[in-house]
One Martini backbone bead per residue (centre of mass of N, CA, C, O) as a GRO file, in nm:
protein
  320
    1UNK     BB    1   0.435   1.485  -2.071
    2UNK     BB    2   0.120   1.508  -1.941
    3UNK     BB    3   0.223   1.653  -1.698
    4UNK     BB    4   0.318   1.919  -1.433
    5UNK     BB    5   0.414   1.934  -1.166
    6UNK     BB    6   0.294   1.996  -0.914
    7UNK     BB    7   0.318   2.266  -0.723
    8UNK     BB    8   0.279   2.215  -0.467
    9UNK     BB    9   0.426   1.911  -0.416
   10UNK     BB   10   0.690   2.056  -0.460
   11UNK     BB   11   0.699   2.244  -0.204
   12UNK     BB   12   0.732   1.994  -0.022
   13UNK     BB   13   0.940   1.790  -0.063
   14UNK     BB   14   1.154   1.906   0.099
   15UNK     BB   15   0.993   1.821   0.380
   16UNK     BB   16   1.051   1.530   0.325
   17UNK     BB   17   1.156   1.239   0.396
   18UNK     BB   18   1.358   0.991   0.293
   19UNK     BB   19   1.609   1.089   0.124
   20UNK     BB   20   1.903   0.961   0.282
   21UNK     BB   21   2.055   0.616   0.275
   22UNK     BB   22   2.340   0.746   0.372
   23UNK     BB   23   2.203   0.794   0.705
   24UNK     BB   24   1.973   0.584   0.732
   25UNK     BB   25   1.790   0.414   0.973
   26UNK     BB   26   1.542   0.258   1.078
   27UNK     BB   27   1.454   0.469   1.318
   28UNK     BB   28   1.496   0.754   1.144
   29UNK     BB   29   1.236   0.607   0.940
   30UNK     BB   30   1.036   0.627   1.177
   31UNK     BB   31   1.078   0.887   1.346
   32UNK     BB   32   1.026   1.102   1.050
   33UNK     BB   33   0.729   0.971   1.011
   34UNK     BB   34   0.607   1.034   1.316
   35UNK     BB   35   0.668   1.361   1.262
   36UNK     BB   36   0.517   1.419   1.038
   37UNK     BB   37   0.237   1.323   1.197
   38UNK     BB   38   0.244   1.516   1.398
   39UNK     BB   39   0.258   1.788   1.251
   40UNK     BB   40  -0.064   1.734   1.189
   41UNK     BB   41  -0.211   1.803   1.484
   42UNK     BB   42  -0.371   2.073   1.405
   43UNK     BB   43  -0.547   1.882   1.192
   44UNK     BB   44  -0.796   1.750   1.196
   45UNK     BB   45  -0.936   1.446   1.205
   46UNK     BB   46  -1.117   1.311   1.046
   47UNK     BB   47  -1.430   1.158   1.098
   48UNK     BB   48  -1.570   0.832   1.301
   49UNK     BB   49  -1.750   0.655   1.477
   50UNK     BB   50  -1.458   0.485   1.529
   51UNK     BB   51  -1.211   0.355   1.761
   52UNK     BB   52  -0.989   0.073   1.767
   53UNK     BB   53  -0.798  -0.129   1.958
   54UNK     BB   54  -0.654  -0.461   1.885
   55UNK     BB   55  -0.636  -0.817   1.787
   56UNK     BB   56  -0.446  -1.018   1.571
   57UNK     BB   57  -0.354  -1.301   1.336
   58UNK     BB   58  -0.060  -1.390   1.292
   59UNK     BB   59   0.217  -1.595   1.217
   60UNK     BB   60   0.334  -1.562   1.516
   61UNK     BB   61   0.092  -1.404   1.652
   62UNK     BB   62  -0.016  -1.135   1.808
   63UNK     BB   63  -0.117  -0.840   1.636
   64UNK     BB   64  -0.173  -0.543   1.580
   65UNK     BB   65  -0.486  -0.321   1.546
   66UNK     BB   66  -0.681  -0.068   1.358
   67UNK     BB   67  -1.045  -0.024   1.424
   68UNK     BB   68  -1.261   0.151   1.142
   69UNK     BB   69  -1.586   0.343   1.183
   70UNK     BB   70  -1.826   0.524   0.950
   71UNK     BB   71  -2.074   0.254   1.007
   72UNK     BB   72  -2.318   0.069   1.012
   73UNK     BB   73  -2.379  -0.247   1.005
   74UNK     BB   74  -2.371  -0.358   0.710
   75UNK     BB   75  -2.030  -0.396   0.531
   76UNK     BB   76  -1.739  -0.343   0.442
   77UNK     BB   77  -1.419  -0.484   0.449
   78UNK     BB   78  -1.057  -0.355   0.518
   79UNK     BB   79  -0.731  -0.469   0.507
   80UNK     BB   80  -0.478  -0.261   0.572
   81UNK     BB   81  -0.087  -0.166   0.440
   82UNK     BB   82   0.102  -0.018   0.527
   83UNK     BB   83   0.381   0.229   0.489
   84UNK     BB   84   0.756   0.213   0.473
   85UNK     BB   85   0.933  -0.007   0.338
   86UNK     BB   86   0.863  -0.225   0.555
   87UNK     BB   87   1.019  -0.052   0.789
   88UNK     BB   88   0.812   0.176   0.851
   89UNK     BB   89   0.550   0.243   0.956
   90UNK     BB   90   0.201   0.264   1.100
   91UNK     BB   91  -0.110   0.339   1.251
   92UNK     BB   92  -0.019   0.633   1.278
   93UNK     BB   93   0.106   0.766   1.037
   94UNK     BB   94  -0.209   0.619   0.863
   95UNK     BB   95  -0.481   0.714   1.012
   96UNK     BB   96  -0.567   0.923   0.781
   97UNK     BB   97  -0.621   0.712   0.555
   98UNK     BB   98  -0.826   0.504   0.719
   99UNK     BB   99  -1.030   0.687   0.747
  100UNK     BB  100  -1.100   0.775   0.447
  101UNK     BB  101  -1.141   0.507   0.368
  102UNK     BB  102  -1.422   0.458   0.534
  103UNK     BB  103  -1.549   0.693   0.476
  104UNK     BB  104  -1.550   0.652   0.117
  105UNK     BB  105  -1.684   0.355   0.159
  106UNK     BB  106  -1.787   0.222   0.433
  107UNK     BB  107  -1.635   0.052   0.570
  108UNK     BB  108  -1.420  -0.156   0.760
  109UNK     BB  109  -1.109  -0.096   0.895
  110UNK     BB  110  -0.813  -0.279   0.907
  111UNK     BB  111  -0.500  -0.147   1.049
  112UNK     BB  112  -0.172  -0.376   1.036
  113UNK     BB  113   0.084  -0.450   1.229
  114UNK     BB  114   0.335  -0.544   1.106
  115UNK     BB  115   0.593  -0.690   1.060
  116UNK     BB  116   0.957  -0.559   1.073
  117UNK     BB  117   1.234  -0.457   0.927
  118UNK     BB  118   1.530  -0.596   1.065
  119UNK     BB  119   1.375  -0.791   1.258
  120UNK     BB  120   1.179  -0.864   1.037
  121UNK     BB  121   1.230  -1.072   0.739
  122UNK     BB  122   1.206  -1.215   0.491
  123UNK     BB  123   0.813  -1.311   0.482
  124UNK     BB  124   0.688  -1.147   0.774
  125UNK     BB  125   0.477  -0.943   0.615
  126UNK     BB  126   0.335  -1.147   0.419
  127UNK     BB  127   0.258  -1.368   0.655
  128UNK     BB  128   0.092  -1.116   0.800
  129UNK     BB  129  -0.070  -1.046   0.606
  130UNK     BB  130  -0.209  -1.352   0.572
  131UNK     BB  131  -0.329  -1.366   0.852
  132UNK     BB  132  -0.469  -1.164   0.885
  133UNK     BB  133  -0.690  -1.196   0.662
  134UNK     BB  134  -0.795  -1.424   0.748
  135UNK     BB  135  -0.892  -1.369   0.979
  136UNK     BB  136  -1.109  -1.175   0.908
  137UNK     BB  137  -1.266  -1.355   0.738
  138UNK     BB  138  -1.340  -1.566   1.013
  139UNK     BB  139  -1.464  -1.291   1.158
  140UNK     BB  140  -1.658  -1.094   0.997
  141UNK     BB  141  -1.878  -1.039   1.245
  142UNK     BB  142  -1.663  -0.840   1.391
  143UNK     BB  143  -1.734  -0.655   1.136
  144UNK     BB  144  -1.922  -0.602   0.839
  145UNK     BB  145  -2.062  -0.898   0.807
  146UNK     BB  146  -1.920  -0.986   0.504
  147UNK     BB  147  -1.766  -1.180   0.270
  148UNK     BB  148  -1.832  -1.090  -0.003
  149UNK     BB  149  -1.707  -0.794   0.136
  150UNK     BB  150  -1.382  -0.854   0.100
  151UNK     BB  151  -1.077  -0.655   0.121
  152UNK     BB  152  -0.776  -0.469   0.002
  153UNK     BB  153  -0.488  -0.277   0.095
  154UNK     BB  154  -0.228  -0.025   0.011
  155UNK     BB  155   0.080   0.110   0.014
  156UNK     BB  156   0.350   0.057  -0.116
  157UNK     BB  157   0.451  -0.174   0.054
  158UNK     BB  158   0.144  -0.248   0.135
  159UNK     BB  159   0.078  -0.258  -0.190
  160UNK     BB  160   0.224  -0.531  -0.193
  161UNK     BB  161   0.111  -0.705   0.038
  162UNK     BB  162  -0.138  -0.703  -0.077
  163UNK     BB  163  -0.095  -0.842  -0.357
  164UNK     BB  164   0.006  -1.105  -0.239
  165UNK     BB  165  -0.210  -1.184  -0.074
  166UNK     BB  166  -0.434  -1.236  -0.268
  167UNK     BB  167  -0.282  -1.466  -0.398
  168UNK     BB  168  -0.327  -1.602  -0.187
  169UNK     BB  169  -0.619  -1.642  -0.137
  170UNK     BB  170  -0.665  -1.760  -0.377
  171UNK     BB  171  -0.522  -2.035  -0.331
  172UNK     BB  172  -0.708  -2.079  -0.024
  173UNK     BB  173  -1.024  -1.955  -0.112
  174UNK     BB  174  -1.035  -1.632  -0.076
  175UNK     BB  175  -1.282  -1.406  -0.148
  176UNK     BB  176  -1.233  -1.123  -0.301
  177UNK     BB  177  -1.372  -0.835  -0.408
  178UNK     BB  178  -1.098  -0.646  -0.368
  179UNK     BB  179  -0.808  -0.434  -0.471
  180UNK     BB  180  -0.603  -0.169  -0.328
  181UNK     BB  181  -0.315  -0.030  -0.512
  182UNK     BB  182  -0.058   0.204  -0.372
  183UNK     BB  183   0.180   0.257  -0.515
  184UNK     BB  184   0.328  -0.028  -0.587
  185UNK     BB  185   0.540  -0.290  -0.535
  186UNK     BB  186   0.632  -0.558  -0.783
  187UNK     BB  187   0.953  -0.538  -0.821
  188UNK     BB  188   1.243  -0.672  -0.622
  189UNK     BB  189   1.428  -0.759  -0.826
  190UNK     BB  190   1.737  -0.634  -0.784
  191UNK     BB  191   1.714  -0.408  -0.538
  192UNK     BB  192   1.735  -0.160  -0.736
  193UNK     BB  193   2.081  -0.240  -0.824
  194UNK     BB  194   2.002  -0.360  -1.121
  195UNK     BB  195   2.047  -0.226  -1.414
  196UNK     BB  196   1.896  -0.479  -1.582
  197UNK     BB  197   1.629  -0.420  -1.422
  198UNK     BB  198   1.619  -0.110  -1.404
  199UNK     BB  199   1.542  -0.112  -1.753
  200UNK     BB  200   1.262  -0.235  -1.730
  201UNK     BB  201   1.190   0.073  -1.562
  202UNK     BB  202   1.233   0.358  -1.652
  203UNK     BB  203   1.118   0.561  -1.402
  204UNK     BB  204   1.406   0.451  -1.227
  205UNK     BB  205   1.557   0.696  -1.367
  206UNK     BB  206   1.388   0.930  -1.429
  207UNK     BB  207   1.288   0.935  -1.085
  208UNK     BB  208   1.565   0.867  -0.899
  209UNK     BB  209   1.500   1.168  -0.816
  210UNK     BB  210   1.336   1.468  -0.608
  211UNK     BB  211   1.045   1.273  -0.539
  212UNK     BB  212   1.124   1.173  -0.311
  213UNK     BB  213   1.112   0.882  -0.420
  214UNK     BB  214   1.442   0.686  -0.406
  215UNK     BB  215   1.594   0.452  -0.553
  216UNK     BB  216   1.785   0.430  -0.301
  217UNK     BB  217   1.578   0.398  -0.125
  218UNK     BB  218   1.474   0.117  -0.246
  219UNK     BB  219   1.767  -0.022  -0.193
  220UNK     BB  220   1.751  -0.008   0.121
  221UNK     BB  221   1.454  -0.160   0.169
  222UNK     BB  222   1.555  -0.395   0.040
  223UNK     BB  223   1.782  -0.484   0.227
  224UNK     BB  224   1.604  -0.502   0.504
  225UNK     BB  225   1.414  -0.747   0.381
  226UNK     BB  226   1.614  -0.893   0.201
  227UNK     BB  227   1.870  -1.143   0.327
  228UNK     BB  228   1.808  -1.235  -0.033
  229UNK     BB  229   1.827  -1.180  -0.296
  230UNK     BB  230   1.672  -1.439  -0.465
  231UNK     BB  231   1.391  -1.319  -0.320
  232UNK     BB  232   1.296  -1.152  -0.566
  233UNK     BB  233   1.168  -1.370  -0.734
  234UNK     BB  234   0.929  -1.410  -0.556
  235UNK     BB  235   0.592  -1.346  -0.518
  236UNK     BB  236   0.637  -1.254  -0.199
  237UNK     BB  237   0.731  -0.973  -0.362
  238UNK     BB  238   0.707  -1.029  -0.668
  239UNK     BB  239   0.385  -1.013  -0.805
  240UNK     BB  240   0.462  -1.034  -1.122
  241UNK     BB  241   0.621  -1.341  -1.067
  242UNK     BB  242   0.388  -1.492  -1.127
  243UNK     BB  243   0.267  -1.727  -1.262
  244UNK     BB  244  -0.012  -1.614  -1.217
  245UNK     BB  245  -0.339  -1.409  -1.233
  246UNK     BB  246  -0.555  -1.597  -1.235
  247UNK     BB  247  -0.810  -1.512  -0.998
  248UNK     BB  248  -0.785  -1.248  -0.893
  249UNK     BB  249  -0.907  -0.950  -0.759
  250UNK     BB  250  -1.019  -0.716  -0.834
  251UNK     BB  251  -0.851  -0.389  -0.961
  252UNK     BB  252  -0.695  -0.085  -0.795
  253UNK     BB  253  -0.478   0.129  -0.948
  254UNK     BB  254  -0.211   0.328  -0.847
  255UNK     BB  255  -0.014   0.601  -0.953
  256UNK     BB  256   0.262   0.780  -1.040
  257UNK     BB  257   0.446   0.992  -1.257
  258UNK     BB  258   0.694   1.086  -1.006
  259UNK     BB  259   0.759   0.739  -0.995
  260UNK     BB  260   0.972   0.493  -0.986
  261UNK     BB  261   0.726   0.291  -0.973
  262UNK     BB  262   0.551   0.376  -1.234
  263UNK     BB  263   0.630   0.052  -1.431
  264UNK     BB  264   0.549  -0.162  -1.234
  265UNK     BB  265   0.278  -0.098  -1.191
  266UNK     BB  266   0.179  -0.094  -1.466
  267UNK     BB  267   0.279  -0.412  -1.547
  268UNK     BB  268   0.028  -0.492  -1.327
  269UNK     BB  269  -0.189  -0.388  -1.505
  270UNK     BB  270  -0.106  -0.592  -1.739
  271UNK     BB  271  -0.099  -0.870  -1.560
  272UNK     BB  272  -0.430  -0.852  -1.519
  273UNK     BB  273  -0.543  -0.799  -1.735
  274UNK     BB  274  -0.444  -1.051  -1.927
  275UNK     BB  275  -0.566  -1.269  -1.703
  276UNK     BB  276  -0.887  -1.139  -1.632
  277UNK     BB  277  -0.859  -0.890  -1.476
  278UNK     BB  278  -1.033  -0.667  -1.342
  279UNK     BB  279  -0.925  -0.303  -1.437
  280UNK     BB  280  -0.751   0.001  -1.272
  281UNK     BB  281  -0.649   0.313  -1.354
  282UNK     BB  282  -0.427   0.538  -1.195
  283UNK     BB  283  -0.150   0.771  -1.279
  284UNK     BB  284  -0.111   1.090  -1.146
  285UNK     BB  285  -0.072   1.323  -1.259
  286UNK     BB  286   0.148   1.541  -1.123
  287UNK     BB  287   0.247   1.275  -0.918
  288UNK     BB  288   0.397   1.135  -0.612
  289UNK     BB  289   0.474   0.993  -0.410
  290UNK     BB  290   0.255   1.005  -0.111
  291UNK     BB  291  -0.017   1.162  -0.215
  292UNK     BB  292  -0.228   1.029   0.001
  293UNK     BB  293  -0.081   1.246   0.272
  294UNK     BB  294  -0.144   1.516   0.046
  295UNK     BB  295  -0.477   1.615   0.050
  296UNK     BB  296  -0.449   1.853   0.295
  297UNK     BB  297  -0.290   2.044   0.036
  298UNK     BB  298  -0.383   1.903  -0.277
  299UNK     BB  299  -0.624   1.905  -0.500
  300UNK     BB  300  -0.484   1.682  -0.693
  301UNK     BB  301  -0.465   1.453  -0.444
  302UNK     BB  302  -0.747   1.461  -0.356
  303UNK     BB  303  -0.886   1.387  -0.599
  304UNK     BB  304  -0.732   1.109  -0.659
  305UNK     BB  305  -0.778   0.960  -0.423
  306UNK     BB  306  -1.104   0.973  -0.468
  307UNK     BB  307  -1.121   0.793  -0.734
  308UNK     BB  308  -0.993   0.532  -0.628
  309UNK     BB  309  -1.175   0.487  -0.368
  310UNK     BB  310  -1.452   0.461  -0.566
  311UNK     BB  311  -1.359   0.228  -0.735
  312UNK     BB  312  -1.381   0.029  -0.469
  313UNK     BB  313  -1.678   0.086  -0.405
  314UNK     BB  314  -1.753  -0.067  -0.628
  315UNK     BB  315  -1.635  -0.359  -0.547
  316UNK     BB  316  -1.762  -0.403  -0.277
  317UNK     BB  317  -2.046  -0.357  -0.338
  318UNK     BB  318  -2.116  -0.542  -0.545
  319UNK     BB  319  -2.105  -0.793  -0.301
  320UNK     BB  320  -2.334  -0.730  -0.101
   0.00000   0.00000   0.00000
């Protein structure tokens, strides 16, 4: 083990939401998020020069973002997405990622509140992820105003859809500047719930339980996204298996060292280096899943997080 895990985030533990997929409905998992997110409201957020709430264009009409800006145009654009199992997670929960991420890149971020399952189930996050993103690129004047500083951002299942997103990019002709994934899911083949699938990536047992983010709760979040196993092999939940990787954006990966995504991450970090992707990887040592919502606590998640997001401004602004 090369690291062990951080004291000050061993104590938060406790007091993290989402550990009992036993009880778990998606309302009480959306509102324990909301609560948690409440409970810092003693300490001021972030400053950034402005914070606006707007409408994109979703894959089924306009869906809700808010445009966080830190510094004056032109600058390079950010499409965020945030995290919460596909299920829970808003624009509030993560709020103060998104100033961080402005801070500290300088970009312009739209942070996009897509629809969610049981009520809109797969492909319809990954949908609204790419309709949006591709709308801000077609705006791109209203936002940082450079296309060739276009990135995509996202956080656990956000992380996800960041990934899948990039990809669909990719494909329809939309170079992005980078992508920056925050311990992200990259297969979601067998719903966390199949042996043979769970024993390719050892951290799904090592981190299984204890950790904030356990195995049945991605078991529970894959139940309410996925209406179909079969959906787990699609690419477009699982870009691990995508046919190639070869010519998606720049990535700067993020994982935690005990987290069950921590070697599905690590996957993703060797199957975009073999394809000839320019990437980074931070693996996180000494933290959970989760980590980036922990450094107003933690000096640990907040140092591994800025350097994170320092890695991402350089490939920002690198296309400016």
């Amino acid at each position: 083990m090369p690291a062990p895990l951080d004291p000050v985030v061993a104590q938060i533990i406790p007091q993290l939401p989402l550990r009992d997929p036993r009880t778990m409905t998606p309302q009480s998992a959306r509102d324990s998020l909301r609560t948690l997110a409440a409970a810092r409201a003693a300490v001021p957020p972030p400053a950034v020069q402005s914070v606006e709430d707007i409408k994109v264009s979703g894959a089924a009409g306009p869906i809700g973002a808010r445009v966080y800006r830190a510094c004056e145009p032109p600058a390079p654009t950010v499409v965020f997405f945030h995290g919460g199992g596909w299920v829970a997670g808003d624009l509030d929960t993560h709020d103060r990622q998104a100033r961080y991420l402005a801070i500290e890149t300088g970009a312009v971020v739209v942070s996009v509140d897509y629809r969610r399952p049981p009520e809109v189930r797969f492909p319809g996050a990954f949908e609204d992820a790419f309709a949006t993103l591709s709308d801000v690129w077609r705006r791109i004047a209203e936002f940082g105003g450079n296309a060739r500083s276009l990135g995509v951002a996202g956080d656990s299942a956000g992380g996800n859809l960041a990934a899948c997103a990039a990809i669909a990019c990719r494909d329809a002709g939309i170079a992005l500047a980078g992508q920056m994934l925050v311990y992200p899911v990259t297969d979601a083949f067998g719903g966390f719930a199949d042996a043979g699938e769970n024993a390719r990536f050892p951290s799904r047992a090592e981190n299984a339980e204890g950790y904030f983010l356990s195995r049945g709760v991605m078991e529970w979040f894959c139940g309410h996204y996925l209406a179909d196993q079969a959906d787990g092999a699609d690419w477009r939940v699982s870009p691990l298996r995508a046919k190639t990787l070869r010519g998606v954006a720049p990535a700067v990966v993020c994982t935690a060292w005990f987290d069950p995504l921590r070697d599905e991450g690590t996957a993703y970090v060797k199957a975009l280096a073999d394809a000839g992707v320019p990437t980074t990887h931070h693996q996180g040592f000494g933290l959970i899943h989760g980590y980036f919502g922990l450094g107003e606590a933690s000096d640990t998640a907040r140092a591994e997080a800025q350097r994170v997001r320092a890695d991402f401004r350089k490939l920002l602004v690198r296309c400016e």
